[in-house]
FIDO-384068 format. One record per residue (C-alpha): residue number from 1; residue in one letter; x, y, z. Coordinates in nm, 4 decimals. Layout:
N
+-----+------+----------+----------+----------+
! pos ! code !        x !        y !        z !
+-----+------+----------+----------+----------+
! NUM !    A !        X !        Y !        Z !
...
+-----+------+----------+----------+----------+
# end
This chain:
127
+-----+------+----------+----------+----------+
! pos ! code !        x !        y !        z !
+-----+------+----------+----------+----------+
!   1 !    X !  10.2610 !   1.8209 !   0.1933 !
!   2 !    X !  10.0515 !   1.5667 !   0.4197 !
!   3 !    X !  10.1720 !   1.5910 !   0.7610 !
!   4 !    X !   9.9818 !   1.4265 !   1.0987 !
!   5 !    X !  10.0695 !   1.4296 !   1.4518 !
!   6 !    X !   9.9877 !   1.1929 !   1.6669 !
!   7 !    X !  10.1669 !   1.1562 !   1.9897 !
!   8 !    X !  10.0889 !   0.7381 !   2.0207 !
!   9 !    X !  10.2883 !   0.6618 !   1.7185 !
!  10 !    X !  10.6625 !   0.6757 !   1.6638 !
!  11 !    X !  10.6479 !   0.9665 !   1.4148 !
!  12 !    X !  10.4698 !   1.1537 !   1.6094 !
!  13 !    X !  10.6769 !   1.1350 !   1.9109 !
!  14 !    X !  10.9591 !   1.2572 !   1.6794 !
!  15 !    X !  10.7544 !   1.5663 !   1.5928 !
!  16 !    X !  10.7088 !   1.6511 !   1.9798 !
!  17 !    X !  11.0669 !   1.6026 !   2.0226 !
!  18 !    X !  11.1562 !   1.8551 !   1.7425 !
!  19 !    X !  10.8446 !   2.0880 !   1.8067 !
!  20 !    X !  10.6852 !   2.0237 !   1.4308 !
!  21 !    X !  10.3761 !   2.0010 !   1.5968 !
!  22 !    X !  10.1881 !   2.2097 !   1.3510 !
!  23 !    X !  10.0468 !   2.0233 !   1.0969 !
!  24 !    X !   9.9176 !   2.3428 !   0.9032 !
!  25 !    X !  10.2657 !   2.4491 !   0.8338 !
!  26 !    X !  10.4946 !   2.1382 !   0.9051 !
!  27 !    X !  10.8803 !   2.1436 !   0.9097 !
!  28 !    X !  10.8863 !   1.7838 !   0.7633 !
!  29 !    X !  10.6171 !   1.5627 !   0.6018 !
!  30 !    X !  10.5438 !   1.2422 !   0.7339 !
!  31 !    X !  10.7702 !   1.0613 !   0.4802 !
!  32 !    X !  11.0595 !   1.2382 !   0.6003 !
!  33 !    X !  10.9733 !   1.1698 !   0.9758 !
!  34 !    X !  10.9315 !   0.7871 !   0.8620 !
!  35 !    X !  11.2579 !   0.8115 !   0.7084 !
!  36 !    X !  11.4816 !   0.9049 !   1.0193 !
!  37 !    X !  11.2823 !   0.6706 !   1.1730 !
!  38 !    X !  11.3866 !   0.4059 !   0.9124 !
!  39 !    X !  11.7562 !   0.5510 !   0.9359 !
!  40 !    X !  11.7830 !   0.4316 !   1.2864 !
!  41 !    X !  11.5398 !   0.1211 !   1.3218 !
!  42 !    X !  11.2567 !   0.3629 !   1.4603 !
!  43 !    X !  11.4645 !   0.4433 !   1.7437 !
!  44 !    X !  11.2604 !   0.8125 !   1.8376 !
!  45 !    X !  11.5900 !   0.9889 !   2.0014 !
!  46 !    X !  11.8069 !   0.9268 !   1.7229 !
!  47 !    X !  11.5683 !   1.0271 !   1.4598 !
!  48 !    X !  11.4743 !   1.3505 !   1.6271 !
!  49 !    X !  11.8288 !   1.4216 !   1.6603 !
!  50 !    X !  11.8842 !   1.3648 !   1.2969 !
!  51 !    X !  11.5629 !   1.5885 !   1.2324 !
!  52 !    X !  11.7366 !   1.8428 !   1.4403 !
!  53 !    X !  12.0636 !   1.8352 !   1.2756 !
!  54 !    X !  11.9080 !   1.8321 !   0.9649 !
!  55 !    X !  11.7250 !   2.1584 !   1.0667 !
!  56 !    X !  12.0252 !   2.3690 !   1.1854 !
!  57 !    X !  12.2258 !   2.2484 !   0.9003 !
!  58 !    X !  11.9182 !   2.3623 !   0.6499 !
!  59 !    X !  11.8767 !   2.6838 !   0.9026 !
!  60 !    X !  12.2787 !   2.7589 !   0.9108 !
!  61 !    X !  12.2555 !   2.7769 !   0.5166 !
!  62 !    X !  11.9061 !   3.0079 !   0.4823 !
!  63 !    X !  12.0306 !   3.2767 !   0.7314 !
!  64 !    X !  12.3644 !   3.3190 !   0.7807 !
!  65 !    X !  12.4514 !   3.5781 !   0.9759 !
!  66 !    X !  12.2463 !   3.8896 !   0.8419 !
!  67 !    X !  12.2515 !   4.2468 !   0.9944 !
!  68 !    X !  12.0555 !   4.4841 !   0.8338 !
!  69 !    X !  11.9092 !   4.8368 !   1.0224 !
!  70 !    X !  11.8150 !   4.6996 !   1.3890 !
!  71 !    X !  11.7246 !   4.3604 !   1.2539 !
!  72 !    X !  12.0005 !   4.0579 !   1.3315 !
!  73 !    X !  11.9973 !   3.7071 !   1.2375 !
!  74 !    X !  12.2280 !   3.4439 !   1.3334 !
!  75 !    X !  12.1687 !   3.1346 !   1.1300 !
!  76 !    X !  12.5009 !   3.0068 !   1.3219 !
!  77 !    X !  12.4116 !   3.0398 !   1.6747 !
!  78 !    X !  12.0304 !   2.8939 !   1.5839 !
!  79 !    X !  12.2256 !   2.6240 !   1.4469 !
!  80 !    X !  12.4282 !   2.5424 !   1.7378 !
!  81 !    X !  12.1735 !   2.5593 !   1.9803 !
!  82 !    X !  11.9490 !   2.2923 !   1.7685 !
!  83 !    X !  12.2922 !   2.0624 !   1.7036 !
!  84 !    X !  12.3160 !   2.0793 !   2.1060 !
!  85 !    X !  11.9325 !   1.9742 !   2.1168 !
!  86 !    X !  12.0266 !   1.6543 !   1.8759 !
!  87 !    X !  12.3438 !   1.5859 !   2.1260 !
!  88 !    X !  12.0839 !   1.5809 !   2.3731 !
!  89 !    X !  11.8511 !   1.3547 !   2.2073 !
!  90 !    X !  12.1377 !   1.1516 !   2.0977 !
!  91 !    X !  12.2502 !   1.0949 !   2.5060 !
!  92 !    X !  11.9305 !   1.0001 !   2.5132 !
!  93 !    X !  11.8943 !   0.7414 !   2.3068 !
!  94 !    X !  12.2539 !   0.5797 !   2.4871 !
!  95 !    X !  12.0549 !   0.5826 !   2.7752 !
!  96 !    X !  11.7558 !   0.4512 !   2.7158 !
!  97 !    X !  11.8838 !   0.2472 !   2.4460 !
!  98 !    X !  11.5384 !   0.1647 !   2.2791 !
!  99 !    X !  11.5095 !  -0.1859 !   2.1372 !
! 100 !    X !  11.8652 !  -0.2829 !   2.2146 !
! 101 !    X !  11.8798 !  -0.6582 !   2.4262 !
! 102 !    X !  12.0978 !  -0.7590 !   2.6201 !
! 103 !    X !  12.2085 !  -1.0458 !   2.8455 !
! 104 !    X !  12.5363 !  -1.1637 !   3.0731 !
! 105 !    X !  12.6511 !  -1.4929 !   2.9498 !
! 106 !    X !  12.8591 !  -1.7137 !   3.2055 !
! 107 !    X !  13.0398 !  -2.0263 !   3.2202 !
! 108 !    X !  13.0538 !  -2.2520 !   3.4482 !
! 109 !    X !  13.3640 !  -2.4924 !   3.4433 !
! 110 !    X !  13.4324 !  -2.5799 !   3.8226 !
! 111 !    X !  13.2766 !  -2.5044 !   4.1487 !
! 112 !    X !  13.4574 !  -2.1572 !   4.2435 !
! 113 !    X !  13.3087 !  -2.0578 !   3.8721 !
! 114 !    X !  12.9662 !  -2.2032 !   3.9811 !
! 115 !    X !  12.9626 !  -1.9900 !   4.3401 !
! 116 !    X !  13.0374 !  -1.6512 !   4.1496 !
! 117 !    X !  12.7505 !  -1.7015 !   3.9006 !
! 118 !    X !  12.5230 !  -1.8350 !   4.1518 !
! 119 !    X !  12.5921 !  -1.5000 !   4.3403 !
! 120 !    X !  12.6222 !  -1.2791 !   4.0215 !
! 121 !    X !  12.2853 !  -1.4047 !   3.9567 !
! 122 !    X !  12.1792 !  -1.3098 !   4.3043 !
! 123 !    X !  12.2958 !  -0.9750 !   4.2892 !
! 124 !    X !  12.0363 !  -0.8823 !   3.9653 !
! 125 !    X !  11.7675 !  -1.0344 !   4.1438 !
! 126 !    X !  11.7756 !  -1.3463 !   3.9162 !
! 127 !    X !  11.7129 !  -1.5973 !   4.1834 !
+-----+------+----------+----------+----------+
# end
């Protein structure tokens, strides 16, 4: 399993997002990381938040909810807190919207028309 971390690269921004940051024992390999990235056109936040849901959905299954003597585990509630990690991530991604463009696009067809983009354009700091 060949796993690197390396903070100035994409997939290694998703592994300090998710906390793989042990390459000795890694959650995911770096294929895996390059796939979420590839799943969302390397946008970090979404792919750590599918690395995340992935995780409590693969945690969820292994643990369940065991209780056994004085030892508890609660595959559901470790679950849940990681899938409100990936909404997280997720929000983040809306806001910072990575690699998204945008523009305004306004016609002109008369002089009132020609005042409110003038002034639009004003008001971002175009002119």
């Amino acid at each position: 399993m060949t796993a690197t971390y390396d903070v100035t690269t994409d997939a290694g921004r998703v592994r300090l997002l998710i906390t793989d940051t042990n390459t000795a024992a890694p959650i995911f390999e770096d294929a895996e990381i390059d796939a979420f990235l590839g799943m969302y056109n390397s946008n970090v936040h979404r792919a750590a938040a599918e690395a995340l849901d992935t995780i409590a959905t693969s945690q969820t299954l292994t643990l369940k909810v065991i209780k056994l003597l004085d030892l508890t585990t609660n595959g559901d509630l470790l679950g849940a807190e990681l899938r409100a990690r990936a909404t997280q991530m997720r929000a983040l991604a809306d806001t910072y919207d990575d690699g998204a463009a945008f523009d305004w696009a306004e016609v002109v067809v008369d002089g009132f028309s020609w005042r409110e983009r003038v002034f639009n354009q004003w008001e971002r700091g175009a002119v």
